[in-house]
C-alpha positions in Angstrom: -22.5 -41.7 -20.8 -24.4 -41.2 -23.9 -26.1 -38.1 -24.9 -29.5 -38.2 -26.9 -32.2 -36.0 -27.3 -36.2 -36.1 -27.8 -39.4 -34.7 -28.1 -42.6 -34.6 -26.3 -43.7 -34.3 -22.4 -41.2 -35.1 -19.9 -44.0 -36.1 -17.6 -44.3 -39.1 -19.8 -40.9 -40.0 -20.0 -40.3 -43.8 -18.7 -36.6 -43.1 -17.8 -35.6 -43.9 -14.5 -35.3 -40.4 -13.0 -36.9 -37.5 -15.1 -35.1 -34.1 -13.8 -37.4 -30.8 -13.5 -36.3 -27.5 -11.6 -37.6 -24.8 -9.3 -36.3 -21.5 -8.8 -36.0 -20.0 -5.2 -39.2 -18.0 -4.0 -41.6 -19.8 -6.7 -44.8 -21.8 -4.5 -46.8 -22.3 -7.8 -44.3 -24.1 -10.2 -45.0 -24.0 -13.8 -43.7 -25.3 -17.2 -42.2 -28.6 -17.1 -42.3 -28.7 -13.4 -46.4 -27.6 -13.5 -47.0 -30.7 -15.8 -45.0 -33.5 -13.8 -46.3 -31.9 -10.3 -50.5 -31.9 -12.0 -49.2 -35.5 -13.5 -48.5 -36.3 -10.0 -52.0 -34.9 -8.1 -49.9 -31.8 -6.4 -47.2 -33.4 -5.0 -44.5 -31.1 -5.9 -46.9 -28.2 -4.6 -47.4 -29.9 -1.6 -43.6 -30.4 -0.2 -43.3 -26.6 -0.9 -45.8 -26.1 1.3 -44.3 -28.5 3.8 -41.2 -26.8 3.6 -39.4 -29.5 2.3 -38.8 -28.0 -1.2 -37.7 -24.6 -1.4 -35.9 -24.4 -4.6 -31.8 -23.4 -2.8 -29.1 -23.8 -5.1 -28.2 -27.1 -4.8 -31.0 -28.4 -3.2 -31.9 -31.7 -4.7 -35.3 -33.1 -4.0 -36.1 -37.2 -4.8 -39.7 -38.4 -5.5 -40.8 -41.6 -5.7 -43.7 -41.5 -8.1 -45.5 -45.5 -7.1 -46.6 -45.6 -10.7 -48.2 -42.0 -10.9 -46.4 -41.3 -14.3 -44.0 -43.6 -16.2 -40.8 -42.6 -14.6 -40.1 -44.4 -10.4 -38.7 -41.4 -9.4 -38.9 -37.3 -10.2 -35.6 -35.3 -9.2 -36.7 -31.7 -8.4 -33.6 -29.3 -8.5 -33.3 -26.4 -6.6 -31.8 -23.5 -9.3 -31.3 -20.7 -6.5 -32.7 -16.7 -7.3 -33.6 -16.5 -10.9 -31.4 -12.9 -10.5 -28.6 -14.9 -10.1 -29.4 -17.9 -12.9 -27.0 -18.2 -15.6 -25.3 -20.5 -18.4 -22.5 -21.5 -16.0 -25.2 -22.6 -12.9 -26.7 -24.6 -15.4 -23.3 -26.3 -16.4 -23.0 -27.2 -12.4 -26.1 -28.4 -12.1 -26.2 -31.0 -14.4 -23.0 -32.1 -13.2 -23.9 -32.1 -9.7 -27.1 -33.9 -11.1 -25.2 -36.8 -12.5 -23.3 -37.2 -9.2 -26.5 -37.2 -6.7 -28.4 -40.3 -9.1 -25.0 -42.6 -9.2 -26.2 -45.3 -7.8 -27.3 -48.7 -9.0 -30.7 -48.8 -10.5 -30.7 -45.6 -12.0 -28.9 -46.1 -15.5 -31.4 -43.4 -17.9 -32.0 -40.0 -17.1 -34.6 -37.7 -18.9 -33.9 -33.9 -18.3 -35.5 -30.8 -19.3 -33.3 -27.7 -21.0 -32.8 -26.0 -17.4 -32.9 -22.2 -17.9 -34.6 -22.1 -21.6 -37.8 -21.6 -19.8 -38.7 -19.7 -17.3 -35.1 -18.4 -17.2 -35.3 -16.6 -20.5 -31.5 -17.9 -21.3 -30.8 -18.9 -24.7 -32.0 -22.2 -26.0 -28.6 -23.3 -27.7 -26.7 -22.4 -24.9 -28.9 -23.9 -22.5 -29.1 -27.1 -24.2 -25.3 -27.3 -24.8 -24.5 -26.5 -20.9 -26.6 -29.4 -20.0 -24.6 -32.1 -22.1 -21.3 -30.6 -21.0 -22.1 -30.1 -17.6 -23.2 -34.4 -17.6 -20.5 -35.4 -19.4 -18.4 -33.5 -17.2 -19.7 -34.6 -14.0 -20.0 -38.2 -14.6 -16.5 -38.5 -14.7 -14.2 -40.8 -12.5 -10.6 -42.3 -12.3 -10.5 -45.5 -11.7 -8.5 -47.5 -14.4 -6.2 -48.4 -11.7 -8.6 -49.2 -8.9 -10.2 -52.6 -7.7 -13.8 -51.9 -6.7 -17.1 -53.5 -6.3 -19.4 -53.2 -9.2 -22.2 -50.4 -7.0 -18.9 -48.4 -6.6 -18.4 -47.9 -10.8 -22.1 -47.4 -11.3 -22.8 -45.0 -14.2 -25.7 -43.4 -15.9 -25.5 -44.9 -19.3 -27.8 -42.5 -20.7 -29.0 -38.7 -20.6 -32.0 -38.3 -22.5 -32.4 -34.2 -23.4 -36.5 -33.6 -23.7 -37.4 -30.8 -25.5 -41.4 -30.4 -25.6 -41.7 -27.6 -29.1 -40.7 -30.0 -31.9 -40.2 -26.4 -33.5 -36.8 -26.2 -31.5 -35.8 -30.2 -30.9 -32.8 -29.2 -34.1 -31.5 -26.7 -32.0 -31.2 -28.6 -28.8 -29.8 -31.7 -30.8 -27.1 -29.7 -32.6 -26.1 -28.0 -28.9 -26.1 -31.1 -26.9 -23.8 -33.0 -29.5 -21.3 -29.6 -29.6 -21.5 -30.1 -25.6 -21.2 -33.6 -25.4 -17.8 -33.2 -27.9 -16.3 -30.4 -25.4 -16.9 -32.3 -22.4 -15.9 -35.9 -23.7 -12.3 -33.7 -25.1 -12.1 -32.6 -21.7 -12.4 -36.0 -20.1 -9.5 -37.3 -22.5 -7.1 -34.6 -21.0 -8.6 -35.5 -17.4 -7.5 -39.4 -18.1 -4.3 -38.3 -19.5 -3.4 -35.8 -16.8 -4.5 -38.7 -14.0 -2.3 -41.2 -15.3 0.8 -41.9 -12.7 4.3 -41.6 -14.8 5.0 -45.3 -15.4 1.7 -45.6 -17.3 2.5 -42.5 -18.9 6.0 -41.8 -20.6 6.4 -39.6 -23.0 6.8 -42.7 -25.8 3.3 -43.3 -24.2 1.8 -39.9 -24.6 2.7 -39.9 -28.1 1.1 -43.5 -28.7 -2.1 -42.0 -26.9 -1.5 -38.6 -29.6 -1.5 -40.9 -32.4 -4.4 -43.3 -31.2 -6.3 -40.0 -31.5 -5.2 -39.0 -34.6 -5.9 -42.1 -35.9 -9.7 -42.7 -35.3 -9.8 -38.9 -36.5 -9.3 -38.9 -40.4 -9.4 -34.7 -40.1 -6.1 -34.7 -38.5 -2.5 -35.8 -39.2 0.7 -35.9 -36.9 4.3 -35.9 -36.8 6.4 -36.8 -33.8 9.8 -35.6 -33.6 12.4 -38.0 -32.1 15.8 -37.1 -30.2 17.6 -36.7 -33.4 15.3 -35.0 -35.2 15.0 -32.2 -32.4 18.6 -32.0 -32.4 19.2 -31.3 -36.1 16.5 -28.4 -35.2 18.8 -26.9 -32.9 15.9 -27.8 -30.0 19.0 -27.2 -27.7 16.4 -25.7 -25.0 14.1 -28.8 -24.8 16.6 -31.1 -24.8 18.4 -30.0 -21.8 15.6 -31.0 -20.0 15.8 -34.3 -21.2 18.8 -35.0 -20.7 18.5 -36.5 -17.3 16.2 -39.2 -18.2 16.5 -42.6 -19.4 13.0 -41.9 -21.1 13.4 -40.6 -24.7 11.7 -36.8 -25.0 8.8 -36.2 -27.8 8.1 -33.5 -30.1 4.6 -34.0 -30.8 2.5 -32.2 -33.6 -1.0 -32.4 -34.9 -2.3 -30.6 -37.4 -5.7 -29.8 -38.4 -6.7 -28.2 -42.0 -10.6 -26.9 -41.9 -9.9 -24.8 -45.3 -6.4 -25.5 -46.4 -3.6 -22.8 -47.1 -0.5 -21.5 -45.8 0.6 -21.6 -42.1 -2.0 -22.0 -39.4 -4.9 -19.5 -37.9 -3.6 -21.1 -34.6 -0.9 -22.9 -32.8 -1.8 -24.7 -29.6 1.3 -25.3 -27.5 1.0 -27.1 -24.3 3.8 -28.3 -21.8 4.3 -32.0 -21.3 6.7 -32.9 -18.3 5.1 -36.5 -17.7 7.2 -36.3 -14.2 9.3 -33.3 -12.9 11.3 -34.3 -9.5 12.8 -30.4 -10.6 16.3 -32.1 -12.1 19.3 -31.2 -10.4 17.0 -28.5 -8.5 15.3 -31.2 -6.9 11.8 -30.5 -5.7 10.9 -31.5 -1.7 9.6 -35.2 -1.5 6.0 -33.8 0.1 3.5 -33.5 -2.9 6.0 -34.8 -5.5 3.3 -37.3 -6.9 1.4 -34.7 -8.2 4.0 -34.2 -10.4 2.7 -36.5 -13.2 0.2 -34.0 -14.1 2.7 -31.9 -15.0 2.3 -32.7 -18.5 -1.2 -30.8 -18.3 -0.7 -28.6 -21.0 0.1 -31.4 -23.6 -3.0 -33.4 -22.8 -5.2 -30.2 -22.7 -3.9 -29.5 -26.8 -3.9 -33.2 -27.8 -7.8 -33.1 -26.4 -8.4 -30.1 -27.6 -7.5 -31.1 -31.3 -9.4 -34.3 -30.9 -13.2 -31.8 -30.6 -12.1 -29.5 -33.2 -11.8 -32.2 -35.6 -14.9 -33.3 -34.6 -16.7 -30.2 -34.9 -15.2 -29.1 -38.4 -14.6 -25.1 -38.2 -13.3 -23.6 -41.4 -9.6 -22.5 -39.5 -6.1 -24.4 -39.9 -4.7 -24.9 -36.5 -1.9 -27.1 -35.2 -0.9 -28.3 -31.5 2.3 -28.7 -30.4 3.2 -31.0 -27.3 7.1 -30.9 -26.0 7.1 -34.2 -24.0 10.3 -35.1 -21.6 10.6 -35.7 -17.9 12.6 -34.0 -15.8 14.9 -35.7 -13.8 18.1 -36.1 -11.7 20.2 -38.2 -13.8 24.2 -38.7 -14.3 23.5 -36.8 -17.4 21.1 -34.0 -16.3 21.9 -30.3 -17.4 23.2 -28.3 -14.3 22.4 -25.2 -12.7 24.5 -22.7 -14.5 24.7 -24.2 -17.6 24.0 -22.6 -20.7 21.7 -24.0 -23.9 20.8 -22.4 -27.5 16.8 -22.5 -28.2 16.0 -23.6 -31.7 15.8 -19.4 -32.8 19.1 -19.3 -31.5 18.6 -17.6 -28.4 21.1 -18.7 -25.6 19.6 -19.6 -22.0 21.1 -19.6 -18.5 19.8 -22.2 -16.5 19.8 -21.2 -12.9 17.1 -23.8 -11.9 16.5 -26.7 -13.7 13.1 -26.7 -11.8 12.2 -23.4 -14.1 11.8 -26.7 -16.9 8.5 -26.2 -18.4 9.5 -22.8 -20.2 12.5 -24.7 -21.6 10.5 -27.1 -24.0 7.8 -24.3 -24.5 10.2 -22.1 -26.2 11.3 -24.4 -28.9 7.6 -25.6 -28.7 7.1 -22.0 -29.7 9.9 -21.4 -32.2 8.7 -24.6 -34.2 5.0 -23.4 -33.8 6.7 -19.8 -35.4 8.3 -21.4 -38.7 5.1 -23.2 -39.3 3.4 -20.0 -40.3 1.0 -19.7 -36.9 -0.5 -16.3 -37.1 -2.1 -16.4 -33.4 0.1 -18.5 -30.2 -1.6 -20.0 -27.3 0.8 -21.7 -24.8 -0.9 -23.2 -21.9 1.6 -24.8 -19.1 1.3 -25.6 -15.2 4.1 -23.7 -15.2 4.6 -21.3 -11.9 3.8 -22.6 -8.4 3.1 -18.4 -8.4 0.3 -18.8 -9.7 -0.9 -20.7 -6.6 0.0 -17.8 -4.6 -1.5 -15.3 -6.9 -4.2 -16.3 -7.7 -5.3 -20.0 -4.7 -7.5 -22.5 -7.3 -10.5 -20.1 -8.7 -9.0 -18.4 -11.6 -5.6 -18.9 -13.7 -3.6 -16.0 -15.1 -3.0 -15.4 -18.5 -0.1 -12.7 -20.3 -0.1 -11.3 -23.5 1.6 -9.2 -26.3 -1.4 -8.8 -28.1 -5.2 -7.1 -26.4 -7.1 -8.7 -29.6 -6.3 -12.2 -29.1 -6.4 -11.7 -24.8 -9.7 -10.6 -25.6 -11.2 -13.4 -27.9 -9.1 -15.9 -25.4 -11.2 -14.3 -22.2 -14.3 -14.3 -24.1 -13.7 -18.4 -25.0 -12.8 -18.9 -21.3 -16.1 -16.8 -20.1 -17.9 -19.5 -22.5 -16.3 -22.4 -20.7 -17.0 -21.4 -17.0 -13.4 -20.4 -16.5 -12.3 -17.2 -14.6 -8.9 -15.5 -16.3 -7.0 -12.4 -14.8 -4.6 -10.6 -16.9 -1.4 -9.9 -15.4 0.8 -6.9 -16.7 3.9 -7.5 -19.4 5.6 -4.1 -19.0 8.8 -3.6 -20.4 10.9 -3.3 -17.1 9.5 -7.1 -16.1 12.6 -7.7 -19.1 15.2 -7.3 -17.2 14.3 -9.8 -14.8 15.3 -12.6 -17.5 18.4 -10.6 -18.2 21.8 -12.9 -17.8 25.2 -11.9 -17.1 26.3 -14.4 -19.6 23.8 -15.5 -22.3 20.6 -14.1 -23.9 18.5 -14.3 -20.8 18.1 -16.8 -18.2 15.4 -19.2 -16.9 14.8 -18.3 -13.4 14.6 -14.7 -12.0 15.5 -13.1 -8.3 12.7 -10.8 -7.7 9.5 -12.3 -7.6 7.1 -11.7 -9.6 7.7 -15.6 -10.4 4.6 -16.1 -13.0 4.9 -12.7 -14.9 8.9 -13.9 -15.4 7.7 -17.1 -16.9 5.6 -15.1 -19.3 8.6 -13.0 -20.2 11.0 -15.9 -20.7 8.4 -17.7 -23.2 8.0 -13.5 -25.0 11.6 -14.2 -26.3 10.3 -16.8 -28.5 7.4 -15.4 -30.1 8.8 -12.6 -32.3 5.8 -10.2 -33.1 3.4 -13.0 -33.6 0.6 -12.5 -31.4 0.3 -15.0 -28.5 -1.3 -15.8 -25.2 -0.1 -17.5 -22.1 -2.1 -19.4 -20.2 -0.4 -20.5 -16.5 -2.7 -23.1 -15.2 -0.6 -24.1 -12.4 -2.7 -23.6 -9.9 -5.7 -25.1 -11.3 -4.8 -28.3 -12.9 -5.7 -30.9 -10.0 -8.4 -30.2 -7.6 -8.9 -31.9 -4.3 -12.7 -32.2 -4.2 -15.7 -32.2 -7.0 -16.5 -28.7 -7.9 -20.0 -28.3 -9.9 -18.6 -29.1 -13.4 -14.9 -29.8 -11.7 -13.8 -32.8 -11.2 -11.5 -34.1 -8.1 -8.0 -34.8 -9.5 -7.2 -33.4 -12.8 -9.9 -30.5 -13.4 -9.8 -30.2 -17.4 -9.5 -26.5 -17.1 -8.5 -24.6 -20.6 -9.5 -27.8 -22.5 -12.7 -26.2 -23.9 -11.2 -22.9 -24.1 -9.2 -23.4 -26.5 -11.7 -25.1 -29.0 -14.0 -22.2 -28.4 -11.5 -19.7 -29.0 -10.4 -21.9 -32.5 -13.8 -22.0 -32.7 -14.6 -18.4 -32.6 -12.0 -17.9 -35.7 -14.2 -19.6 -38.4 
């Protein structure tokens, strides 16, 4: 879908569908809606009345116009109680939006800014919730799927009408910053959707450097086997071990002023399958298991937009790719590796996988020079437990960056708890014979995660993001898609954002 912006009166749009709103409660509609209901001699007026059109959250009312105005048909949609009317519902709505009119004849849509009017929200905001909220909701999987043309109908175009010409710059500059966050999110959605066989880790590195490649702002490296080993990457490469499929190392590196080490290191997990090794998961659910490499595609994607939107901060992404499987050579419950800062691991699990690669993920991020760590991994099924599929957890060492990461997540439309890191949750990664050890015995399952991944931080400060729980979704959600959700993709380019 493509993105534009104009100005002048919606009413005389001659797109195919031109979108205005109404709030609950309102029988007189004004604004944008006032003009296309007077263009259209009371109509809009007259199904309130009726009782057809009373302005419910997600309420979505279709008029057929027979040649009244320009545009065949006028999409009324409900916004719910002003009291309640925010950023976020507007996000939903256009996504929700771009759902209801797929369907064949319908291929330009003309919307106004939904909430910059009578809802007093900010213009900017408004304007860039809109484009992210389309671009988020016109997406769809189906590379690998044999359908009729109707079924892959799209809306090729969203056309953003602005009616002051005094404010058209604004609304352009925020609908090309949404479109950019919601097109990075797609790219992790594609990646993350992409059964195993179409998606190695040799193939997630060619996808990394396709990126990186139409994107003259950023440069990678890919470590091979060899390369991690003379690192001392013993931790990741236990994992790999059991795989025919050689393991990744990838990194990206993004310089928006230039100077020593990074503002920010991205580091996201990337098991392209985990059957749990050794520790081998059940066989119900296992094919959801590709989009365990969640975290990879979130910082690849999320390196792509901040290229593209040029803030003045250094920051690199680093993406441990393997699989984890049960081969002659897989590493063995009880065995013990050395991480790349030479602390020695336990493995009791070789399930407890994704924390293996993040720590030498985070030890290279920590000889780079990154002043702030994110890590963002589907790493606990815990979190499931904790926390079901509305928010995902995040730990911390440091209330500063937790703060500006909340705040970037609040932007985004994504709900974060804090759970605690107090210093007795340590000895639950104690080991009776090395440093500490992968798995631990008393709950607490994704707090102990966190507290593995701590070891390998040193003082710098550092988040951890656990999306476990909200990585795939089994239905369409307002800006959520079914499948692979895109959560924590546009959280972490607001947050480097935020750092300019």
């Amino acid at each position: 879908m493509r993105i534009a912006t104009s100005t002048g009166d919606i009413a005389q749009s001659d797109a195919d569908v031109i979108v205005v709103n109404l709030f609950e409660g309102v029988t007189v509609p004004g604004g944008a809606t006032g003009a296309v209901d007077a263009a259209l001699g009371g109509a809009i007026r007259r199904l309130i009345e009726l009782g057809d059109l009373r302005g419910k959250a997600g309420e979505f009312t279709l008029i057929h116009t027979h040649g009244q105005i320009p545009a065949p048909r006028v999409l009324v949609a409900g916004l719910g109680k002003q009291a309640d009317f925010d950023v976020d519902a507007i996000r939903n709505l256009s996504a929700n939006v771009v759902r209801y009119l797929r369907r064949p004849g319908i291929g330009r849509v003309a919307t106004i800014v939904h909430g910059a009017g009578i809802g007093g929200l900010d213009l900017g905001a408004c304007a860039q919730a809109v484009a992210e909220g389309a671009i988020l909701g016109s997406y769809r999987f189906l590379k690998h799927r044999s359908s009729s043309p109707d079924e892959r109908t799209e809306i090729a175009t969203l056309e953003i009408v602005e009616h002051d010409a005094g404010r058209a710059a604004a609304v352009e500059a925020a609908a090309r910053r949404g479109d950019v966050l919601g097109m990075a999110t797609n790219t992790a959605r594609d990646m993350a959707n992409e059964p195993s066989n179409h998606l190695t880790p040799t193939m997630l590195a060619e996808r990394a450097q396709m990126i990186v490649a139409a994107t003259p702002s950023l440069s990678i490296q890919v470590l091979e086997r060899a390369e991690m080993e003379a690192k001392g990457m013993g931790s990741m490469l236990s994992v790999a071990k059991g795989s025919a499929q050689p393991p990744k190392m990838i990194r990206i590196d993004y310089r928006g002023k230039g100077g020593e080490g990074f503002d920010l290191a991205i580091v996201g997990k990337g098991i392209t399958f985990d059957t749990g090794g050794i520790s081998i998961k059940p066989a119900g659910n296992m094919d959801a298991m590709k989009a365990d490499m969640t975290g990879a595609a979130t910082v690849i994607a999320a390196m792509q937009a901040i290229a593209a939107l040029g803030p003045k901060v250094d920051v690199v992404a680093i993406a441990p790719c393997t699989e984890n499987m049960p081969g002659g050579n897989a590493t063995k419950p009880g065995d013990v590796v050395s991480a790349m800062n030479g602390t020695t691991i336990e493995i009791l699990n070789t399930d407890a996988e994704g924390r293996l690669v993040l720590a030498d993920g985070l030890c290279w991020a920590v000889e780079l020079g990154a002043r702030r760590l994110v890590d963002v991994a589907t790493l606990t099924g815990a979190a499931t437990t904790s926390f079901g599929d509305v928010c995902y957890g995040i730990m911390t060492n440091d209330d500063g960056l937790a703060g500006a990461l909340e705040q970037a997540a609040a932007a985004s439309g994504e709900k974060t708890w804090r759970l605690p890191m107090f210093k007795e949750y340590d000895d639950y990664v104690k080991s009776d014979v090395a440093d500490i050890k992968n798995a631990g015995t008393r709950g607490a399952g994704t707090i102990v995660g966190a507290k593995f991944l701590e070891r390998f931080v040193g003082k710098t400060p550092w988040v951890h993001l656990d999306i476990a729980n909200v990585d795939m979704m089994d239905k369409d959600r307002g800006w959520v898609s079914k499948g692979a959700s895109g959560y924590s993709v546009r959280t972490l380019i607001n947050l480097a954002l935020g750092l300019e």
